[in-house]
Structures are given as C-alpha cells and as structure tokens.
N, C-alpha and C positions, 0 to 999 in steps of 0.2 A: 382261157384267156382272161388275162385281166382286167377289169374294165374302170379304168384311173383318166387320171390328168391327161397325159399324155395319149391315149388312147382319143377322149375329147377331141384333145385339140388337131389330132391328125386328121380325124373325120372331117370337121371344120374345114379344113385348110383344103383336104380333096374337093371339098363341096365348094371350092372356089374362091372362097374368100379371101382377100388380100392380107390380113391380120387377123388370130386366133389368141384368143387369150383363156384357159380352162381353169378354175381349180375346184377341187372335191376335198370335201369337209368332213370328218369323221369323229362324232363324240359321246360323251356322255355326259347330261347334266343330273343332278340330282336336289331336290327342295327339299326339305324339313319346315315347318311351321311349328313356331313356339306360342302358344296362346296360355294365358293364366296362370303364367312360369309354370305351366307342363309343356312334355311334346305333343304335338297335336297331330300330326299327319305326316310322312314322307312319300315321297313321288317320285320316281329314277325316269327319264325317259334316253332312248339311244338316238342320235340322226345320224345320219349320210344322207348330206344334198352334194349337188354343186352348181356352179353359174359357167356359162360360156357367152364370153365377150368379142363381138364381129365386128370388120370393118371392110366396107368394099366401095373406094373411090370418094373416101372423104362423109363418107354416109356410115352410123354407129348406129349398134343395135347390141344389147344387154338382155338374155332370159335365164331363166331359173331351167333346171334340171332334178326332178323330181326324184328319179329311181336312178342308179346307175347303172345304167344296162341297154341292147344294144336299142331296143325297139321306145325306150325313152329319149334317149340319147339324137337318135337320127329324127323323134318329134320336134327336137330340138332346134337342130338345125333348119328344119323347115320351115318352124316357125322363123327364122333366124332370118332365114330367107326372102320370105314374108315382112320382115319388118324392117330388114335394110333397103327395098322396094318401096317399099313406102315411105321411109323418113327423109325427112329434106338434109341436103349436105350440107355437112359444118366446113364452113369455107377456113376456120380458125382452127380445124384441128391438124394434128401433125404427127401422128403415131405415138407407139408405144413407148417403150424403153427396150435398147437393145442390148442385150443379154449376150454372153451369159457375165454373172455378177459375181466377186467374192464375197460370201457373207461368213467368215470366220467359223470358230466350231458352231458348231449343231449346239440347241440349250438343251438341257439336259431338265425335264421338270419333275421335282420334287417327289419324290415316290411316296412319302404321308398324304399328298394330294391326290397324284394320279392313279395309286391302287388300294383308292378308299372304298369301302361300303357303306354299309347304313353302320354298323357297330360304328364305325367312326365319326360318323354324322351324328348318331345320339351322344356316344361322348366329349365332343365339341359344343354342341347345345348344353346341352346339362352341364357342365363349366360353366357355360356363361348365364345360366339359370341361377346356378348357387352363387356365384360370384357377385351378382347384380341383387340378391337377397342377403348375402351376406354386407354386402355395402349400405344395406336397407331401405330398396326396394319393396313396396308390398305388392308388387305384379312386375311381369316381366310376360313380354311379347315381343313376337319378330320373326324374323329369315334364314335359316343357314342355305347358302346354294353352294354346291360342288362341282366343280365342271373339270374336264378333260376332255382333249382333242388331237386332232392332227390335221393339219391344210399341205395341201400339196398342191404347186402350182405350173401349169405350162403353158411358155407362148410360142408364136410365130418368130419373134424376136431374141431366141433361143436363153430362154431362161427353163430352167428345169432344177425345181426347188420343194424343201420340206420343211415346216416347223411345227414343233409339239409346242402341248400348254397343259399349264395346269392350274387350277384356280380357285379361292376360295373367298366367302362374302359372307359375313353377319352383319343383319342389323337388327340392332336392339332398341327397344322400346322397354322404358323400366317407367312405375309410377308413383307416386308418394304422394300422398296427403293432398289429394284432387290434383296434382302438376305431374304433367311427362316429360319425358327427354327423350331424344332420339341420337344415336351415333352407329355410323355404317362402318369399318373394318372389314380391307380386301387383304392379298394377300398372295402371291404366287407360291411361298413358302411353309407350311402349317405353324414352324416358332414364329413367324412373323405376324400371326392371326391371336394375339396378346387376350384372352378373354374376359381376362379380370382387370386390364387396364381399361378397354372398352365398356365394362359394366362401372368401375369405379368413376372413369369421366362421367359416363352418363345420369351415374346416381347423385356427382356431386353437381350438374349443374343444377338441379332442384334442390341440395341442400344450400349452395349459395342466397336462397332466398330465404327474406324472413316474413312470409306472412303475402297476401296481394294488395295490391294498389293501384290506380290510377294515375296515368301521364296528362299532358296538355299536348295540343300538336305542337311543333315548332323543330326548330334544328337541334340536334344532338349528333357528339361523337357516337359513331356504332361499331363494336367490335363483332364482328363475324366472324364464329367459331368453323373451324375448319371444314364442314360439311356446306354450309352457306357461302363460305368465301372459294371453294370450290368450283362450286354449280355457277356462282356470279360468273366470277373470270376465266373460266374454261368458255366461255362463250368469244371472250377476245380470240380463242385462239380458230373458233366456227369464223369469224368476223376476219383474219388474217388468210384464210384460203381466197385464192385467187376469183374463185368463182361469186361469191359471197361481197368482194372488193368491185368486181365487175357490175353486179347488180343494184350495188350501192347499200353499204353497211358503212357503221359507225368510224373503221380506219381506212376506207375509200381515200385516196387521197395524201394517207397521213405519211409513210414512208418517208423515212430519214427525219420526221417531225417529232417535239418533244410531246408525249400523249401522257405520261406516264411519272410518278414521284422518281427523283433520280436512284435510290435504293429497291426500285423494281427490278425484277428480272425474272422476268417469265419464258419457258422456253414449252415446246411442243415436242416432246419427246416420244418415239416411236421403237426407241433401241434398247431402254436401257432395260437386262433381262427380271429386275424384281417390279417391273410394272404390270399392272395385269392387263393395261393396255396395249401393249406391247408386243413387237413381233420381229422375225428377221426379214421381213419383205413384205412391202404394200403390193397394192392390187394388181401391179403390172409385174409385180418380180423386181423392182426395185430396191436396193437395201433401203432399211428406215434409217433415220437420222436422230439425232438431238439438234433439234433447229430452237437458237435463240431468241427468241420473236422481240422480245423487250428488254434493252439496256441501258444504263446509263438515261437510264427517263424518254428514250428514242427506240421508235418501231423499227427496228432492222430489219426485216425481209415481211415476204410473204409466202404461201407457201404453195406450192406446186406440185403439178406431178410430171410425165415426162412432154407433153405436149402441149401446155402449159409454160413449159419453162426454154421451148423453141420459140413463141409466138413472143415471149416478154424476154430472148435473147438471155437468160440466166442460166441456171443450176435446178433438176429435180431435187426437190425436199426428202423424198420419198413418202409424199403425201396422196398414191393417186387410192381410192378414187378414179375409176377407166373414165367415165361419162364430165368427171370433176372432181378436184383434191379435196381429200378431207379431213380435221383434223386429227391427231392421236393423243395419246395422253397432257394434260396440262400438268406442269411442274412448275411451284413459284417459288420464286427465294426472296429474302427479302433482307436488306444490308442494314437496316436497321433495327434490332430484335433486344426483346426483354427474354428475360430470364425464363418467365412461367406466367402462363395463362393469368395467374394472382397479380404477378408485376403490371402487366399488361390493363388490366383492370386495375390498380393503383396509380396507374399514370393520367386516367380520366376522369375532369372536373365534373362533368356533368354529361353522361352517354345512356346506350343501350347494349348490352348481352345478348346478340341474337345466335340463337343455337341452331334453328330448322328456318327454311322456307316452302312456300309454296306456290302457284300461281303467278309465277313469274313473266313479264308478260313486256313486251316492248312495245310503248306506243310509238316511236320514228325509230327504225333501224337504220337509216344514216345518220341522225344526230346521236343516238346513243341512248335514248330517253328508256327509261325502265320502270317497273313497280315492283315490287314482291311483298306478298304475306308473310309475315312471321308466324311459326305453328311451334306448338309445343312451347315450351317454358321460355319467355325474356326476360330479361333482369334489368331492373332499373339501375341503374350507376350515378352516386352522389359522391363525388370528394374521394373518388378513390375507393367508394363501399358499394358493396352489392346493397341494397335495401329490399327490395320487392319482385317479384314476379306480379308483373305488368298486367292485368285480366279486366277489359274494359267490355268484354262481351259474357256472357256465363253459358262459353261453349266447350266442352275439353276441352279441345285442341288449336282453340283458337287466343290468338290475344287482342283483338281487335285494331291492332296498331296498321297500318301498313307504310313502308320503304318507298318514297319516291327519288331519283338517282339519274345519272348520266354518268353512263360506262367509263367516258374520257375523263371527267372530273372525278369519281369514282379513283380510276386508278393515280390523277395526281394527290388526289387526296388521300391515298393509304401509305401514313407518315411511321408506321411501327409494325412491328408483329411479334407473335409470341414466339418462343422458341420450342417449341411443341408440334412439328411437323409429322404427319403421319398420311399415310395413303389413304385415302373413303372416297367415297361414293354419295349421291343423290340417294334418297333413301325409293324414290319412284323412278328413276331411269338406270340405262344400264352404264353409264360412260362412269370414267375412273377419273379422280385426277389426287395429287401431290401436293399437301398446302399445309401452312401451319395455321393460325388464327391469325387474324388481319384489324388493322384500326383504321378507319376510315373517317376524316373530322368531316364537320359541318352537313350531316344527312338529314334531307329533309322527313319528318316522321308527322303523318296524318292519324287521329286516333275516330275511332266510331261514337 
C-alpha cells in the first residue's frame, strides 16, 4: 500500500474529524559552498515530510508528520486529537476551500534543474567563480543551492492535487580592494540562472567607486538596488494578508486608500510558473493567483485564503495559509523607468547606492516605521556621479550608515526605477521576490 496524501487524509476523516487537509513533500536539496573563489564543500540531503490539518466544530489544530507510514501517521492523528480538545474555538473561522479545482496543465520543471548532480553544481559554481574573477574580482565566495520536489495534496473538501518544482539559487559575494558586493540569482530555469551577468553586476558595484569617504547624517535620495528593494517591499505584501491587517500593521485600514507613488504596481504573485516562489495550489488546494495589491497609487485588496474570505464576504486570493493567509512571491513594476541602473544614478542630485541590507527591524508595525543597515559596498551619489564608497566604521562589511523610513512614505516616495528587473533573493532568508532597482527621494540616513 501506498502511504500518500490521500491515504492521510482518509485516516483523519475516519478518526472523526469534520475537515482533513494532508499534504506530503518529497525532495531533494543540494548546497555547494564557494569560499576563496574555490569550491569548498557540497551537501545533498533527501526529505519526505508532510503536515495534516484538522478541524472539528470550529476548533483547528495543525502537526507535523515525521515518517510516512502507518505507525507515524496514526501518532498523528492522536496527537491531533489531543490538540483539537484542547484549543479554544475560532468563533471566525469557516472552513476550507471546497474542491475539486481546475488548475490547467501540470508545470513541467526544467530537467538541467531537476535531474542535476554534483557535476552540475560544480560546473555552475566555477562559471560563476571565473566569471566574477574575470570581471576582477580578487575573491569570490557564496551559495549555490539546488532543489527539486514534489507536494501532493488532499482534503476533506475534495481537492486532490500534485505540483513539481525545480530550483536553483546563487549567491555571490566578490571582493576588491578591501569592498564587497553581494547579489543573489534564483531561477526555476538553469538559462535563466545568467552567471556571468550576476558576477559582472556584482563586481561593478565596487568598481562604481573611487576610493572611501565619509557622509554627514541628513536626507538623501536612496537607490535600492534590487536585492534591498526586494527584502523592503515584499514586506507590504506580509502587511496586506488579512491576518497581519487584523492585528494591526502598517495598511490596517488603508484599503481603497492612496499609500503608494501613482507608477506603483505591486502584485503578489503565486501563479506565475518562472517564479520560484510559485505554485499551482496553496495550502488548502486552492489555485494561486496574481493578485494586484497596488495600483494606480491605491491598495486594492487584501489577501485571503478561503475562510478568510467568507468572514470579509469576498474572494479567496489563493493565499491560505490553513491557520492564516500568507504571502507568495512579490512582483513590482514600476511606470516610471530609466534606461539602466547608470541612468538611474544620473538622475540624482545628491543620494545613496545601497546594494545589501541587514537588520532590518520595525519599531511601530502599524505606522510603518523601519531601520535597516546597509552592508557591503554604498556609494555615495553627487550630481549624477558615483564618488565613493561610504566606510564610516573600519569593519568589512559594514558601512556605518543606517536607513530610517516609513513603509507608506517609502512607497509614495519611490518616484523611478531602473529598467533592470531581475528575480533575487535576501541573501539570509528563503523568500523570493521580482524587482528592478527603486529610487526612493527624501530618506532619512543616520551615520556612526
């Protein structure tokens, strides 16, 4: 017998429970470490988990599934048992999503990703080793991760569902003459995983500089190179789940409200299949969506998932999330664009180049209030010129400066962007998003 999704969730269901929600996870990830532009290490590990999601009389309860098999399986539900006895009933929830769904073909992922080994993984690394020293580089460190999967998913609610993936992640770290850069490169596709465009940005944001210097605190335009301007505004999209709105975040409120420069357009995308965030069904078996969050300078929805979206009389986003919706990939677009990162930098009198952040950190998550460190190389900006990389501490990685901001003025104030959009990544977390380079006037910048 085979012991899957469906299997789960029948057990579930006999054991009583009014709603079953199963799915079981099947992958393989693989790490490379690049240290002193050599390889350093490779690590493959395999998993098979999965989670079973219960409901009986308005009372929910969510565990883990360690082994898939029978004597794990029915620990399971016992526990399951156990903890929908115990929890207090959600007087607001309202069930699943009721199934079954069309979700068009099956995606089909990339076979240079899904049936790679290590020979592949060295020859993608060392690409981006020569390429990041041919650009001139005198070190090069960083990431390649590999991943493939498969989720399968079964409810009570009669969804009965499969999606493949395939995935791949560099991030490189090059260094020159005491300054680093950093640039992350995802990719559902291996031609889409560019190695010598990711080493060549990253070598030229440190050639953009001539020399270090010191800033004064006060306001400056700040261009937020696509990894920074990422990490910022994928947070609007943590901020537009319902749950997040309920508890009181920075667009509590704001719905149908102008938050945003009118050439915004950010959407929360869960569909589209070159994302590597991306899927054909959220956590209830729901299809995913491209949901528009920001138009025309106005929050358009929020986002949901199916009981969620009975209580607020709407539409499932395909956001759930069983317990509460949660975001999917952020995609921004942006209606008013230069040419090239160069343009983009020639348009400001007097700003910042910030390439990495870190520590980012919100002191009021309903007003919007934020900080972040800049790491790795900033460039000063006079008249249209790069001058300096910014070093007011003498630490690597640090620039001493740090970013204080308000998400809502934040997004009225990002009046440009580059035309250089490319999929990355947080160079320390796992989420994805869609972004070009961003110009954001009047930021307030503190120095050490």
């Amino acid at each position: 017998m085979e012991y899957n999704a469906a299997y789960v969730e029948r057990k579930a269901m006999a054991a009583g429970f009014d709603e079953a929600v199963a799915e079981v996870f099947a992958g393989r990830t693989s790490y490379l470490k690049i240290a002193n532009a050599k390889i350093d290490s490779i690590v493959t590990m395999d998993e098979r988990n999965a989670f079973l999601f219960v409901t009986k009389g308005k009372r929910v309860f969510r565990t883990n599934i360690d082994r898939i098999e029978p004597g794990s399986i029915g620990r399971a539900i016992e526990r399951a048992k156990l903890g929908v006895a115990r929890s207090v009933p959600k007087d607001d929830y309202y069930g699943i999503a009721d199934g079954p769904f069309r979700y068009g073909t099956a995606r089909k992922p990339d076979r240079a990703i899904a049936e790679y080994d290590d020979s592949t993984l060295v020859d993608v690394a060392q690409s981006a080793i020569n390429a990041a020293t041919a650009h001139g580089a005198d070190s090069v460190a960083g990431t390649l991760i590999m991943a493939t999967g498969s989720a399968e998913i079964e409810t009570s609610g009669g969804v009965s569902a499969r999606d493949d993936s395939a995935s791949a992640r560099l991030s490189l770290r090059a260094f020159r003459g005491g300054l680093s850069a950093q640039s992350v490169a995802v990719a559902t596709r291996m031609r889409e995983l560019d190695t010598d465009a990711t080493a060549a940005k990253t070598v030229e944001y440190i050639r953009m500089a001539s020399g270090f210097g010191r800033i004064r605190s006060g306001t400056y335009d700040v261009i937020y190179a696509q990894q920074p301007a990422g990490l910022l505004l994928s947070m609007a999209n943590e901020m537009a789940c319902i749950g997040s709105v309920e508890t009181g975040g920075f667009l509590t409120g704001k719905l149908g409200k102008e938050i945003a420069d009118r050439n915004v357009m950010l959407y929360d995308d869960g569909k589209s299949a070159d994302l590597v965030g991306s899927g054909r069904f959220d956590a209830e078996g729901h299809p995913t969506q491209r949901n528009r969050l920001i138009g025309g300078g106005r929050l358009l929805t929020y986002l949901h998932n199916h009981s969620t979206s009975v209580k607020y009389k709407t539409e499932s986003t395909g956001n759930a999330g069983l317990v509460m919706p949660g975001p999917n990939e952020m995609v921004l677009e942006h209606g008013n664009t230069k040419k090239s990162l160069d343009s983009l930098v020639r348009s400001v009198d007097r700003g910042v180049l910030v390439t990495n952040t870190w520590y980012t950190r919100f002191s009021n998550y309903l007003t919007g209030d934020f900080s972040t460190v800049p790491r790795d190389i900033a460039v000063y900006i006079e008249r249209g010129e790069p001058r300096f990389a910014i070093k007011q501490l003498q630490v690597s990685s640090a620039t001493g400066i740090r970013i204080s901001d308000n998400m809502i003025r934040m997004l009225k104030a990002m009046s440009r962007a580059a035309n250089d959009t490319v999929q990355t990544a947080s160079w320390d977390s796992d989420g994805s998003f869609k972004t070009p380079s961003v110009l954001v006037e009047g930021v307030k910048i503190t120095t050490a």
